[in-house]
N, C-alpha and C positions, 0 to 999 in steps of 0.2 A: 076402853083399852081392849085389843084386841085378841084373843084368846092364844096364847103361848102353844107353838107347835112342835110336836115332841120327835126329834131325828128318826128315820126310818130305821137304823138300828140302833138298838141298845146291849150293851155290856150286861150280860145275867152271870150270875154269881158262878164258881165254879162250883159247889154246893148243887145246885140245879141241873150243871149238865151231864155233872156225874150220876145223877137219880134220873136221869133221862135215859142216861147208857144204861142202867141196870133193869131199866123196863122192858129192852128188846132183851131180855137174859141171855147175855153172853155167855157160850161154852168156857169150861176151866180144861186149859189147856194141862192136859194128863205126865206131860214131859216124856213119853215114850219117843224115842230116836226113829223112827217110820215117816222119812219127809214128804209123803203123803198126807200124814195126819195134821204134820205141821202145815204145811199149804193149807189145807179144807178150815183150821182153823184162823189163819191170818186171812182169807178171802171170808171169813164169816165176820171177823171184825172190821174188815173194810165195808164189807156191805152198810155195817151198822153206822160207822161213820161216815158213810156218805147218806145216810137216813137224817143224822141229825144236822150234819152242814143243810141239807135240803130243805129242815125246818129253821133252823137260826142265820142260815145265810142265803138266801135267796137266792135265783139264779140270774136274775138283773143286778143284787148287788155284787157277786162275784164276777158278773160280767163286767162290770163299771169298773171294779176294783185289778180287773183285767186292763183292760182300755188304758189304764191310769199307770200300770207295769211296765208296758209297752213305749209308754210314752216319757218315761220317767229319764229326764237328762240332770247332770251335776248341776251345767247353766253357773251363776255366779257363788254358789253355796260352796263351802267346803268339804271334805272327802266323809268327813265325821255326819255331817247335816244329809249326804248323800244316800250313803250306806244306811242311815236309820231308815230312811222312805223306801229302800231297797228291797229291806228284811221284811218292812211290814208291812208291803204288796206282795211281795214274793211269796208270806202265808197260803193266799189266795190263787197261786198259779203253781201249787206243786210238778204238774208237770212242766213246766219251762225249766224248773231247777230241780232237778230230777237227781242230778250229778254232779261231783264235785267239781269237772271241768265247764259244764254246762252254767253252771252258777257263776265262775267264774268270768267267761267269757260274756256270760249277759251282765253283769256287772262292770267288765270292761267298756260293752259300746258305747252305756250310757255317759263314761266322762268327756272330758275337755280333751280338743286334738291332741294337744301338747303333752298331757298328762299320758294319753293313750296310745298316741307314740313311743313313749319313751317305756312303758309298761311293754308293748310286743318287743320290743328287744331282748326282753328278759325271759322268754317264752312263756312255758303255759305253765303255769303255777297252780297251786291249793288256792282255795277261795279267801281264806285267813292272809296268805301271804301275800295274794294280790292287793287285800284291802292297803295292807301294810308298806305296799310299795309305792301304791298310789297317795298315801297319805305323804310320806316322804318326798314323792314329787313336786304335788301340789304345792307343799312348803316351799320348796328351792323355787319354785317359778316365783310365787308369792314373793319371796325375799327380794329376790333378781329387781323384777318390777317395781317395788317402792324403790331401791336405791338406783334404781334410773331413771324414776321421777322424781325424786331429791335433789339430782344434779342440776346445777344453775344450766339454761338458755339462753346462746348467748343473742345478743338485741341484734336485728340487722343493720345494717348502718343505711345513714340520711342518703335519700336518694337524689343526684347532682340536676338542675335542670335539664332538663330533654331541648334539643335542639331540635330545627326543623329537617336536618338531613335523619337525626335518630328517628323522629315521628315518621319518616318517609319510611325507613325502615321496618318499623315497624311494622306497617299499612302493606310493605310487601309482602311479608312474612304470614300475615292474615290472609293476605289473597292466595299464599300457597305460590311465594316464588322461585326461583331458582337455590336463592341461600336458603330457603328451607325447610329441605331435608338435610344439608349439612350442617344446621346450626340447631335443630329440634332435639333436648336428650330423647333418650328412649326413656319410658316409661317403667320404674320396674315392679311388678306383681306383688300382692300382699302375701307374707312365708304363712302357710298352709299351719304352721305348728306355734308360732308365737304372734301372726295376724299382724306385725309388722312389716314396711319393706325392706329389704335386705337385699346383699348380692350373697352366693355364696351356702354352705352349711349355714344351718340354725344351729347356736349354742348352747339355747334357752334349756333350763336342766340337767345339764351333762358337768355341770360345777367346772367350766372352761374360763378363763379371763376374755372378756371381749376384745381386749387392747393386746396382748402377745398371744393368744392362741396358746398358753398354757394351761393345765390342770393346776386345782392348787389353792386357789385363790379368785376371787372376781373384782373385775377394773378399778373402781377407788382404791382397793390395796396392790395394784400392780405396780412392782419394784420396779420396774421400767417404765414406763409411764412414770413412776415419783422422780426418776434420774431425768428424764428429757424436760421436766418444767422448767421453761425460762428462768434463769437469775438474773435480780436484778440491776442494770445496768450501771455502768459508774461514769460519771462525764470526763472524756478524756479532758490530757493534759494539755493545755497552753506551750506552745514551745516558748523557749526564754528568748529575748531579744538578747542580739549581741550590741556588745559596747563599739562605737566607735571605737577604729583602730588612732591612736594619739601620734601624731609623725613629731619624730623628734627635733630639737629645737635648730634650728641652717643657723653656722657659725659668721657671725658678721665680718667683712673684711674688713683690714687694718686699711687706712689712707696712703695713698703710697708715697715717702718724699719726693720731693724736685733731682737729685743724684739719681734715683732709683730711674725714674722717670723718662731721665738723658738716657 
């Protein structure tokens, strides 16, 4: 078996790293008001803190762990799975997130268009509020998505034989004939924000109904859309025959006598 290899770093106690800080004997800050004294003493603890990153973090792992920040996309994870990998590269690259709009706005590139669209509408925000808004996006798009793939498709219908003048047709239209460019659709582009085709605005997160274009509600519960469904049909009625009209009964003649007759 072959011998168990132990990760380039490890987790040391906090116990350890505090008995490491106390080796380079850091000044006690005196609390005198002179923000001279107070600089000379926050550049002396930074010094020290960059002594001990230099021994417990390397400069290849913080470079890796750089590499890894930069690259960091949402992809198909959730806002919550995003933001943890966010935080915990971000350690590693204080100056990228240096500031609270800075934090923010690298936090932003890294989501989904959709999501990331909809977040600059709302301008520049604290980092907390951004997380917060993105998380609420992401849901709405989520939601939207399963209930449009829940909807039944409908089946094409059977296709009738092809004659020989449609084959001919056909063959023209492959050769690039005259009918066709007036019989070719245009093609239309995938929407930049929800990766489907569309004509038109994208609706995707803005809680719009797809079917009226209202706020409010989204298409399976559109009130209009529930009014225009077909009802179903009832077989008309049979007109009634008319009866023969009955002609009444021709009165017979009496015989006429022999007097009558002269």
């Amino acid at each position: 078996m072959p011998p168990r290899r132990e990760p380039d770093h490890q987790e040391l106690p906090q116990a350890t790293v505090v008995a490491h800080f106390r080796d380079y004997h850091p000044e006690k800050f005196s609390g005198q008001g002179d923000p001279r004294i107070v600089d000379e003493w926050v550049q002396g603890l930074e010094m020290i803190f960059e002594l001990i990153r230099g021994k417990y973090y390397p400069s290849y792992y913080r470079a890796d762990m750089e590499r890894q920040f930069l690259a960091l996309r949402q992809g198909t994870r959730f806002v919550d799975e995003y933001e943890r990998e966010f935080t915990r590269f971000g350690a590693f690259v204080p100056d990228l997130v240096s500031t609270e709009a800075n934090r923010a706005l690298r936090f932003t590139d890294g989501l989904l268009p959709a999501v990331r669209h909809n977040i600059v509408g709302h301008g520049v925000q604290t980092y907390a509020r951004t997380v917060a808004i993105a998380k609420e996006i992401d849901a709405s798009i989520r939601r939207e998505a399963h209930l449009t793939s829940a909807q039944p498709v409908a089946q094409p219908l059977a296709q009738p034989n092809v004659t020989q003048a449609t084959k001919n047709q056909k063959e023209r239209k492959f050769r690039g004939g005259p009918d066709d460019r007036r019989t070719r659709p245009k093609k239309i582009p995938a929407c930049s924000t929800c990766g489907k085709r569309h004509r038109g605005e994208c609706l995707v997160g803005q809680n719009i109904c797809f079917f009226c274009r209202q706020p409010g509600h989204i298409s399976p519960n559109c009130p209009e859309r529930l009014q225009q469904q077909p009802q179903q049909r009832q077989p008309p009625q049979q007109p009634q025959q008319q009866q023969p009209r009955q002609q009444p009964p021709r009165p017979q003649q009496q015989p006429r006598s022999r007097q009558q007759a002269r």
